[in-house]
C-alpha positions in Angstrom: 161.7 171.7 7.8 165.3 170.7 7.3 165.9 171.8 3.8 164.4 173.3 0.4 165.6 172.8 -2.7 164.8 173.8 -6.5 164.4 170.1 -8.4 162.8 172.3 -11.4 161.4 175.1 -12.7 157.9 174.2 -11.5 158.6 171.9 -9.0 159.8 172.3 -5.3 160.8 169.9 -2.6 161.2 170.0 0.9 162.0 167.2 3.4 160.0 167.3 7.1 161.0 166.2 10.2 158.5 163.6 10.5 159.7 159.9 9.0 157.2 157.5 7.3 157.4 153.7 8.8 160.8 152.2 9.3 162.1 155.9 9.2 161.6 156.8 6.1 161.6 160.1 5.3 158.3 161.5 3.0 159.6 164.4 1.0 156.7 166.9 0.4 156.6 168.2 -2.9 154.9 171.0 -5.0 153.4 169.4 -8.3 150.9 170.8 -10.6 147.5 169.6 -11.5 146.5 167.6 -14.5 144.1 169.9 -16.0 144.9 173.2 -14.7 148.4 173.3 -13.9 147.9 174.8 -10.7 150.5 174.2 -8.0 149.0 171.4 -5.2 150.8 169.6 -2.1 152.2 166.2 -2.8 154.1 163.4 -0.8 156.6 161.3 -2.2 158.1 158.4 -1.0 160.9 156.9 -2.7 162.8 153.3 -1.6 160.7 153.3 1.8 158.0 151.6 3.2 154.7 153.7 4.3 151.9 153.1 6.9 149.1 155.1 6.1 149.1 158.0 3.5 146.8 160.6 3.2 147.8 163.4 0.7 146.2 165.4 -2.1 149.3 163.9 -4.5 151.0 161.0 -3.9 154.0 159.6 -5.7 155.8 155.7 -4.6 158.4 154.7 -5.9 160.3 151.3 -5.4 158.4 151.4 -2.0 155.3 150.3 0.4 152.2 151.4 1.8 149.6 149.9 3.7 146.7 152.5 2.4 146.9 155.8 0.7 144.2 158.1 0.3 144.7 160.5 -2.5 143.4 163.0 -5.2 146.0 161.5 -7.6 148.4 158.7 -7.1 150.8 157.7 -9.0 152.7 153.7 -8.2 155.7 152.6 -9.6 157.8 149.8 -8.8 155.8 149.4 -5.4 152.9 147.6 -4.1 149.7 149.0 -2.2 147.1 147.2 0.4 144.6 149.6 -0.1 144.2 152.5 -2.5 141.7 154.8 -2.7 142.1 158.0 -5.4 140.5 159.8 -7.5 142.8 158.7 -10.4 145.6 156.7 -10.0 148.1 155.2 -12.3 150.0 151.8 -11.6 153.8 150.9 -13.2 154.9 147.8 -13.3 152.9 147.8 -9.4 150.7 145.6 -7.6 147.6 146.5 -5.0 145.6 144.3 -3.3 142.5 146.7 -3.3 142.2 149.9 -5.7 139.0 152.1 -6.1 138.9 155.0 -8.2 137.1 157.6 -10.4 139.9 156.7 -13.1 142.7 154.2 -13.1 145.6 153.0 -15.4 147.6 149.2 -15.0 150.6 149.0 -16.4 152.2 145.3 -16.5 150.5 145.8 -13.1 147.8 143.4 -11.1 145.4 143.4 -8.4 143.4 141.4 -6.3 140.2 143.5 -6.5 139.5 147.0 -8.6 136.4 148.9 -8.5 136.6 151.7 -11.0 134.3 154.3 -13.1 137.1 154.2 -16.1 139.6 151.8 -16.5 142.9 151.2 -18.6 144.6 147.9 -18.6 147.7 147.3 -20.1 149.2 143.7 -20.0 148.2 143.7 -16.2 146.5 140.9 -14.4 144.0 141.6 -11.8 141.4 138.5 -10.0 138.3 140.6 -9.4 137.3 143.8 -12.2 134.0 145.9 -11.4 134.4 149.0 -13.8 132.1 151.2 -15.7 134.3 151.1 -18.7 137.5 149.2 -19.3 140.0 149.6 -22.2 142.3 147.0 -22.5 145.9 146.9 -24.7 148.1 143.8 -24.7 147.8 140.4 -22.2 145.0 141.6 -20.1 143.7 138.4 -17.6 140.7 138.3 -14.8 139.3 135.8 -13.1 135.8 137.4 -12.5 134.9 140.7 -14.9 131.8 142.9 -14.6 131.4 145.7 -17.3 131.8 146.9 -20.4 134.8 146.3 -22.4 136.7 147.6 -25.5 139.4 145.7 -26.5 140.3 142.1 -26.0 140.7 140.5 -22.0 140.7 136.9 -21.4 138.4 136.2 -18.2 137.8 132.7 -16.4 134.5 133.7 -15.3 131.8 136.4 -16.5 128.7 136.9 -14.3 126.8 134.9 -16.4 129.4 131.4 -16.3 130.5 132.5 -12.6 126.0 131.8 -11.7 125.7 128.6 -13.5 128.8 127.8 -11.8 127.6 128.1 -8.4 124.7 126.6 -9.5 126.7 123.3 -11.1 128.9 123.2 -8.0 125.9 123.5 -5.6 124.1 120.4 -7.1 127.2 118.4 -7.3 127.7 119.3 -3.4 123.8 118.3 -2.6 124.7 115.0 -4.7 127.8 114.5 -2.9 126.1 114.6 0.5 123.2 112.2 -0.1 125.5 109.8 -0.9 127.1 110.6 2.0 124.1 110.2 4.2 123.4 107.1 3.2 127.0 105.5 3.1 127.6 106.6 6.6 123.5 106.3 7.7 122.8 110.2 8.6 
């Protein structure tokens, strides 16, 4: 370890040896929990770029990963291939896959979530499968499944997403009769 310092009174940082991608340097930090307040090992990466993060706490800010594997993560300002956590929470962030237990958007978006509980606010995201969602704001999908409270505007539902696969599969059947006897196939 380079250095130690005191950044609160139940807080400590240290800085490793080892750099993240591109150099960057992950600072390992003592948080506490949620529910017990109990010290646990965290990374944090701040104005970086990441690889792969594996960590019981993570923290990104204004940075990059490719895919973290957490207990608890917490994005801002950053964006994430893949996510997986136990609970995360997304500022103003963007992933292209998250799975959790529990997960917060805020003005966030992803391509697909999968997630027991689920709180969007004013985020975007193309693909929702949750348990529960609870929505404040803007919230917009493209294709949700499950249980909502609270408004969310979504192009497709299960139900309208089969009848149109169904509509678009006897237009396409349509489309190549016609064909077969334009061209004589």
């Amino acid at each position: 370890m380079n250095e130690v310092g005191e950044t609160g009174a139940d807080q400590q940082t240290s800085t490793t040896d080892t750099a993240g991608a591109n150099g960057a340097v992950v600072f390992e930090t003592v948080q506490k929990t949620d529910t017990t307040k109990s010290p646990t090992l965290g990374s944090e990466l701040l104005y970086a770029d990441a690889g792969n993060v594996e960590a019981t706490n993570v923290t990104l800010e204004h940075s990059g990963a490719e895919k973290i594997t957490a207990e608890r993560a917490n994005v801002e300002h950053s964006d994430v291939k893949s996510l997986d956590a136990k609970s995360v929470q997304m500022v103003n962030s963007g992933a292209l896959k998250v799975k959790a237990e529990r997960a917060v958007f805020q003005n966030g978006g992803a391509v697909i979530v999968n997630a027991d509980e689920l709180r969007f606010v004013k985020s975007k995201a193309v693909i929702v499968n949750a348990g529960r969602v609870t929505t404040e704001g803007n919230v917009q999908t493209v294709l949700h499944i499950g249980p909502v409270e609270g408004d969310i505007r979504t192009v497709f539902t299960p139900q309208s997403a089969i009848g149109f696969g169904a509509g678009l599969g006897i237009v396409l059947i349509f489309i190549g009769g016609i064909f077969r006897r334009v061209f004589g196939r």
